[in-house]
N, C-alpha and C positions, 0 to 999 in steps of 0.2 A: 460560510467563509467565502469572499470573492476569491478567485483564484484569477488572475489574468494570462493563463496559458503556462507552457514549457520556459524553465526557467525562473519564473516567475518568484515570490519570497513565499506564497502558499503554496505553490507549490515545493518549493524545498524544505518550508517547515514541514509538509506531507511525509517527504519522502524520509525527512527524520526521524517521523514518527512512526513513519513503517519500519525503518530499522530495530528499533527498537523492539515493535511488536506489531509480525505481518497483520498486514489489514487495516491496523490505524490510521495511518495517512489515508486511505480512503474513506474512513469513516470522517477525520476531519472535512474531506473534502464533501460528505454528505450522502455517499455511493455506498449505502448499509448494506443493502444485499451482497456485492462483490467483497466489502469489506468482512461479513462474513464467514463468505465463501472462503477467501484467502488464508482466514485466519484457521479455521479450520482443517481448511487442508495443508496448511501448514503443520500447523499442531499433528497432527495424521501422521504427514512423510515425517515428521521430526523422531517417531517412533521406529523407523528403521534408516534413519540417518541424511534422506533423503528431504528433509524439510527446507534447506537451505535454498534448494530451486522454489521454490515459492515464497520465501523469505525474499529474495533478490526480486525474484517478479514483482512482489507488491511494491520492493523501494522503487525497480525503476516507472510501474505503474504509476505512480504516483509521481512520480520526476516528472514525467511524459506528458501527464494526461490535458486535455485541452478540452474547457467547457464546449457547449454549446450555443 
């Protein structure tokens, strides 16, 4: 998926999809490894309540992010 930087509509469809469920919008955007990681340690901190801060990282990851 093109992404044309911060703001962008792929970018916000990302960052929707990270709400949803950490790490998604990065995988839309095609960054498997990070998306992953995200998701994962999401899942991790969500077991002692603390998942929320990685929840919010991936949305705004994802808002943010600017190809190369």
């Amino acid at each position: 998926m093109a992404n044309g930087g911060q703001g962008s509509a792929g970018n916000v469809i990302a960052a929707v999809c990270s709400f949803f469920i950490p790490g998604l919008g990065q995988l839309v955007q095609g960054r498997l490894l990070l998306a992953v990681i995200m998701f994962v340690a999401a899942s991790l901190l969500w077991l002692i309540w603390l998942g929320w801060i990685i929840h919010l990282w991936s949305i705004l990851d994802a808002a943010l992010w600017k190809p190369r």
